[in-house]
C-alpha positions in Angstrom: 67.3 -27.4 24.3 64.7 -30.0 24.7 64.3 -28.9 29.0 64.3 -25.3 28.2 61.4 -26.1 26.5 60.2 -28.2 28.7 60.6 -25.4 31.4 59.2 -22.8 29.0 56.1 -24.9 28.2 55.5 -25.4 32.3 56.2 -21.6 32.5 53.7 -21.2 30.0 50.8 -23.8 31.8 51.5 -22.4 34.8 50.7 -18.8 34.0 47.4 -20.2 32.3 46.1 -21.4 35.5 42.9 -19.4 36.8 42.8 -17.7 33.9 39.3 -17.8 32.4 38.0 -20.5 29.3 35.3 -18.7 28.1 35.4 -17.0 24.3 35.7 -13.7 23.9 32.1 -11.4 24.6 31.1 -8.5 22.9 28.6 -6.6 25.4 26.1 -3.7 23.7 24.4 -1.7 25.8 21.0 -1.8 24.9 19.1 1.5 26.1 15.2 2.1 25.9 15.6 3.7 23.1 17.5 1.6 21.3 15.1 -1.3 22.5 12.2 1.0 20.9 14.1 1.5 17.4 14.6 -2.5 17.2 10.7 -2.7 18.2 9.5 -0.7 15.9 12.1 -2.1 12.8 10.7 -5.6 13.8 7.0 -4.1 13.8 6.6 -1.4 10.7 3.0 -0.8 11.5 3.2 0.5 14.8 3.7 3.8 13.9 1.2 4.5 11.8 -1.2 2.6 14.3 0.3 4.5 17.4 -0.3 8.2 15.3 -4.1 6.6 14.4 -5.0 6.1 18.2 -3.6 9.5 18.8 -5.8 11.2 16.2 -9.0 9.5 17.2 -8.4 10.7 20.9 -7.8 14.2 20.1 -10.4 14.5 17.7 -12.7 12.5 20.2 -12.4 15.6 22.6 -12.4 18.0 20.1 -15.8 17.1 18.3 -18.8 16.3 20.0 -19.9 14.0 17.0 -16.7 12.4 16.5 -17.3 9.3 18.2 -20.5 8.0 16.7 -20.6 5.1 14.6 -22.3 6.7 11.9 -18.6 9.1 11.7 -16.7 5.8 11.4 -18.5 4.2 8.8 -18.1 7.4 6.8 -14.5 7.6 7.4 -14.3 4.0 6.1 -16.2 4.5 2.8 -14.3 7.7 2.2 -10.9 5.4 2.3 -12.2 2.7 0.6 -11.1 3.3 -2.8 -7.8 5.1 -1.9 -7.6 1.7 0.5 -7.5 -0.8 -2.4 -5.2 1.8 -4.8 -2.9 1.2 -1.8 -2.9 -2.1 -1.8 -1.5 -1.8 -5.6 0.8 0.7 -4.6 2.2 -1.4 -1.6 3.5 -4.2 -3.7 5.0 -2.0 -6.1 6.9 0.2 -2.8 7.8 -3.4 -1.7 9.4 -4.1 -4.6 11.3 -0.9 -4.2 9.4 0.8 -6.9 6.8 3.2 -7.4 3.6 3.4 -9.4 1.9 6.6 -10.6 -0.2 4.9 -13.1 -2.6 3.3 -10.1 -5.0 6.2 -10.6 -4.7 5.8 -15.0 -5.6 2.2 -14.8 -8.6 2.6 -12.3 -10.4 5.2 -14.4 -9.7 3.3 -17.3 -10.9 0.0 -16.3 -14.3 1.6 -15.3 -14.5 3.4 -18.3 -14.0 0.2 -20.3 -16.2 -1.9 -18.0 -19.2 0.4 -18.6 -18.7 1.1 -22.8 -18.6 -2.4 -23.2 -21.1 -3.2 -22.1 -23.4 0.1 -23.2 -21.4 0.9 -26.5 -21.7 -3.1 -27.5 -24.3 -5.1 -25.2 -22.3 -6.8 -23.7 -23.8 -8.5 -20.3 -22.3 -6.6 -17.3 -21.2 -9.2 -15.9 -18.7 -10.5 -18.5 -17.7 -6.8 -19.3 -16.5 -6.5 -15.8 -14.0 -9.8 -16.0 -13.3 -7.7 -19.5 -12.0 -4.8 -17.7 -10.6 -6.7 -14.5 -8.2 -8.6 -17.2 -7.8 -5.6 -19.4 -6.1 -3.8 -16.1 -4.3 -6.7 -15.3 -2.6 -6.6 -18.6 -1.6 -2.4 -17.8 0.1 -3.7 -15.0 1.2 -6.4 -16.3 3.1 -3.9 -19.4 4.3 -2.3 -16.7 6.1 -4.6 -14.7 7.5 -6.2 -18.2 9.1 -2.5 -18.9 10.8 -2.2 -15.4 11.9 -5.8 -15.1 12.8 -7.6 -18.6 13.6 -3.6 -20.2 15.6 -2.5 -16.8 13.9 1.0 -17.1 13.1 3.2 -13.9 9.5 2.8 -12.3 9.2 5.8 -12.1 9.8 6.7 -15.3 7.8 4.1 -16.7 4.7 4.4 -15.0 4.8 8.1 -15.4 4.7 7.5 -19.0 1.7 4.9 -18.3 0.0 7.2 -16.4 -0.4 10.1 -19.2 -0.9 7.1 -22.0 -3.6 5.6 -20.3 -5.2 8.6 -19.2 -5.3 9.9 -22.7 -6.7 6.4 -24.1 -9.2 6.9 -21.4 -10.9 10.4 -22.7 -10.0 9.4 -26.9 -11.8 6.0 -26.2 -14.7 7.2 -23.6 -15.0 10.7 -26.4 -15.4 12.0 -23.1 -19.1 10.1 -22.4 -20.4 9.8 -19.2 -23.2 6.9 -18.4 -25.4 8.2 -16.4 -26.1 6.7 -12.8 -29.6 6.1 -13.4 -28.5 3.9 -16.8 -26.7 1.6 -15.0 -28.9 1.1 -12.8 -31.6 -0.1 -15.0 -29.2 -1.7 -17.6 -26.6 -3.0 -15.8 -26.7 -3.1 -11.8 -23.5 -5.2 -11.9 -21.4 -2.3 -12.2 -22.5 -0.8 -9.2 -22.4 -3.8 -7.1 -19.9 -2.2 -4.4 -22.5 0.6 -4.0 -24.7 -1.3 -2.3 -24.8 -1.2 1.4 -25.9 -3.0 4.8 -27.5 -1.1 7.9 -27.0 -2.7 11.4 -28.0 -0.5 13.9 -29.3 1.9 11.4 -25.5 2.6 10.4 -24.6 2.5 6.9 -21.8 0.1 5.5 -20.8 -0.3 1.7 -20.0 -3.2 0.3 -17.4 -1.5 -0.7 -16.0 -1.4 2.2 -16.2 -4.9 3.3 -14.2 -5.6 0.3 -11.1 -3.4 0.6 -10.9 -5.1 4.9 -10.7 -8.2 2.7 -8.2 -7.6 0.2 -6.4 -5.9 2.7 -6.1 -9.1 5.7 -5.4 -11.7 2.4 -2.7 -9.3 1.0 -1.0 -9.2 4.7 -1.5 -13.3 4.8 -0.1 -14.0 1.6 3.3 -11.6 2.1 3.8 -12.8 5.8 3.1 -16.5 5.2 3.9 -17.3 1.7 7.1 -18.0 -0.3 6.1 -15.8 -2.9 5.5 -12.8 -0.2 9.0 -13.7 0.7 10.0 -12.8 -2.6 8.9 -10.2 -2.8 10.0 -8.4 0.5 14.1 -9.9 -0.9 13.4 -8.6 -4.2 12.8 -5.0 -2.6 15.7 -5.6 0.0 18.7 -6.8 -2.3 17.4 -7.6 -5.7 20.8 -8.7 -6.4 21.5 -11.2 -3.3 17.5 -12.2 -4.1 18.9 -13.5 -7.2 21.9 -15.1 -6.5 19.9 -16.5 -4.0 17.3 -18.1 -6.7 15.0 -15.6 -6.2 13.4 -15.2 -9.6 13.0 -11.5 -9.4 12.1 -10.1 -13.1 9.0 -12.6 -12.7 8.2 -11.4 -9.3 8.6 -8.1 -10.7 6.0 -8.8 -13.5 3.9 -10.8 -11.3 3.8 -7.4 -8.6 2.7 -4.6 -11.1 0.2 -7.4 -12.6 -1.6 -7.9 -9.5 -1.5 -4.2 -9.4 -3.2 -3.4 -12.3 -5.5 -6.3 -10.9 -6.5 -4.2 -7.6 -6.9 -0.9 -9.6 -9.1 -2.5 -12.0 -11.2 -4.0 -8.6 -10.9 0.0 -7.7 -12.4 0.9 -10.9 -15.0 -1.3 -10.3 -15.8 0.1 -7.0 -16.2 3.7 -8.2 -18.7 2.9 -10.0 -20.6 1.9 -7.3 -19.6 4.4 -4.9 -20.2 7.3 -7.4 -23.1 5.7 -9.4 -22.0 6.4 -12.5 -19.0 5.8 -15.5 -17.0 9.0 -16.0 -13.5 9.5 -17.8 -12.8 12.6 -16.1 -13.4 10.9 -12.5 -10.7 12.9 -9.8 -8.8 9.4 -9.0 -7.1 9.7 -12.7 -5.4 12.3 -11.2 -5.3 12.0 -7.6 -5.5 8.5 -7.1 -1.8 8.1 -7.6 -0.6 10.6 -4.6 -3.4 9.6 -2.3 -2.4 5.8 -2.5 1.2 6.8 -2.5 0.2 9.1 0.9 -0.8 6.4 2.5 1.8 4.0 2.2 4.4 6.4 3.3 2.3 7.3 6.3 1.5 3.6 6.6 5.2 2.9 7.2 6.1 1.2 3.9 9.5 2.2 3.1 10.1 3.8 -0.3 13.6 1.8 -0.4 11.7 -1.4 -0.2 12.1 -4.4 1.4 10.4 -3.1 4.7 6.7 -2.6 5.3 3.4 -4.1 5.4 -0.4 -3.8 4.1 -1.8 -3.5 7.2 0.3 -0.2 7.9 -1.2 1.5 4.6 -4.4 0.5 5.7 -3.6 2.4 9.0 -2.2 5.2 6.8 -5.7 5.6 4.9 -7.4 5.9 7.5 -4.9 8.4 9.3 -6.1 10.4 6.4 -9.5 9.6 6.5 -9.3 10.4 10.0 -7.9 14.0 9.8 -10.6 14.9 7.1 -13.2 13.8 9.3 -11.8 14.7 12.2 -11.5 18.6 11.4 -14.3 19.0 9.3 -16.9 18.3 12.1 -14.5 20.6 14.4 -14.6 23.1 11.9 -11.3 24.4 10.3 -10.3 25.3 7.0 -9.6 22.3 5.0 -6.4 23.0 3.9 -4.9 22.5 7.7 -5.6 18.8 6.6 -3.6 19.2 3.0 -1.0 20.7 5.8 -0.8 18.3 8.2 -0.5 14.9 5.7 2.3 16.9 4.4 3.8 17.0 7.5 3.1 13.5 8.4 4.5 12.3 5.4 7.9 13.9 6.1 7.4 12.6 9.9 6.9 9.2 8.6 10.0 9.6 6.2 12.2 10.7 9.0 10.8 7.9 11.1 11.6 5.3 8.4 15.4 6.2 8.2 16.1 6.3 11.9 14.0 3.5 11.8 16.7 1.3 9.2 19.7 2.3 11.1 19.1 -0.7 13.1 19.9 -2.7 9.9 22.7 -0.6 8.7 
């Protein structure tokens, strides 16, 4: 027995010799396509940037005027409202959420900012860190509802949304402050309303602030834990937690911050629109024009995948196209028609787009 094994085992070496050592390979052909989907899955905010350079060009050919910096400037204090809403809504998408309440809280916060201090003479000043905490708090409700009550964002901010907006005309009795009010009473209100002319070309404060918000927003989620968290929380909540992610605080801590940026948004309409009204447009339309431009921004609606600077690019994809074919002259509801079809482009985009991951 013992030299048939012998002979088997130097049967056995033998047939081994030349044969090769290395581990087994698993080879994927990586076509340019492919190679583009991992691109653009590792860089969210190329598309939106990509469709922006597009649009500028075309419209650059197509209108004589289009090009002047005096066209770009407008474009820019046209977004700059929608531009910090989105900034709200982005966390909240990030989180795998969705908040229709942005709009609510905005109005509302003005509206409280300027009765205070009219209705009770208060100094402006103080009635603005009033109303910045007061919508911090409406976020802050918010996030408590969805996180520590487990209900849907969607339903709960809906609910938000018609509460506040009601607050807004039963506590306002439907009172504008005049524009010319606030300018003599309280100038503080409409701070962001003031502007800057180099070259003769006019730039908002307003303005300046939403580029800010927008490049410490994209810091603090690329370089931060807590940015970290939030991108897992919107990923896998689940594998976030196990993990030691803690994501019902994140969760509270995102729709806070929120409701901080729509309160800052509140604050710039008064300035950009002079004066305090409760039946300002954004209370209704704030909500889808922030949520347009994180879709076309590139921000996934699943969460987990996105960034800032993408909604930024989405705003002004939309500021862009208003612009863009009202000097060229068409009827302005080819731009309600073609954001529509840009948001279901960017949809589609997004799902091809996290195959790579699946």
């Amino acid at each position: 027995m013992s030299t048939d094994a012998k002979s088997v085992s130097g049967a056995y070496e033998a047939g081994l010799q030349g044969a090769s050592e290395k581990v087994a390979e698993f080879t994927e052909e990586t076509s340019a396509l492919k190679k583009l989907q991992h691109w653009l899955h590792q860089t969210p905010s190329a598309v939106p940037m990509i469709v922006l350079l597009v649009a500028i060009v075309i419209f650059g050919f197509a209108a004589d005027n289009f090009f002047k910096a005096g066209t770009l400037s407008t474009i820019l204090q046209q977004i700059a409202i929608v531009g910090i809403l989105g900034c709200a809504q982005s966390l909240v998408v990030l989180t795998a959420g969705i908040d229709l309440s942005v709009g609510a809280i905005a109005v509302f916060s003005s509206v409280l900012m300027g009765q205070i201090t009219f209705r009770y003479g208060v100094p402006a000043e103080l009635s603005i860190v009033i109303g910045l905490l007061l919508g911090t708090a409406m976020g802050a409700v918010n996030g408590f509802l969805v996180a520590r009550m487990k209900l849907p964002p969607f339903i709960v901010t809906l609910g938000t949304w018609q509460i506040l907006l009601a607050s807004n005309f039963i506590y306002s009795a439907n009172e504008t402050i005049r524009s010319s009010d606030i300018a003599e009473k309280a100038p503080a209100l409409q701070l962001w309303g003031a502007s800057i002319q180099p070259g003769g070309v006019k730039i908002l404060y307003a303005v300046f602030l939403m580029i800010v918000l927008v490049a410490v927003m994209a810091w603090i989620l690329r370089h931060t834990a807590w940015g970290r968290h939030v991108y897992a929380t919107g990923d896998d909540p689940v594998a976030a937690e196990l993990a030691g992610v803690p994501t019902k605080k994140v969760l509270v801590q995102v729709y806070a911050l929120a409701g901080l940026f729509c309160a800052i948004a509140g604050w710039v309409m008064i300035g950009r629109f002079g004066s305090v009204s409760p039946t300002a447009s954004t209370g209704q339309l704030g909500n889808i024009q922030s949520i347009t431009a994180v879709v076309i921004g590139g921000i996934s609606l699943f969460g987990g995948r996105g960034s800032i600077v993408g909604m930024f690019f989405g705003a002004l994809i939309v500021g862009t196209f208003e612009m863009g074919l009202r000097l060229v002259g068409t009827d302005p509801q080819w731009t309600f028609f073609l954001i529509g079809a840009l948001i279901i482009f960017a949809v589609a985009v997004d799902q091809w787009i996290r195959k790579v991951s699946g």
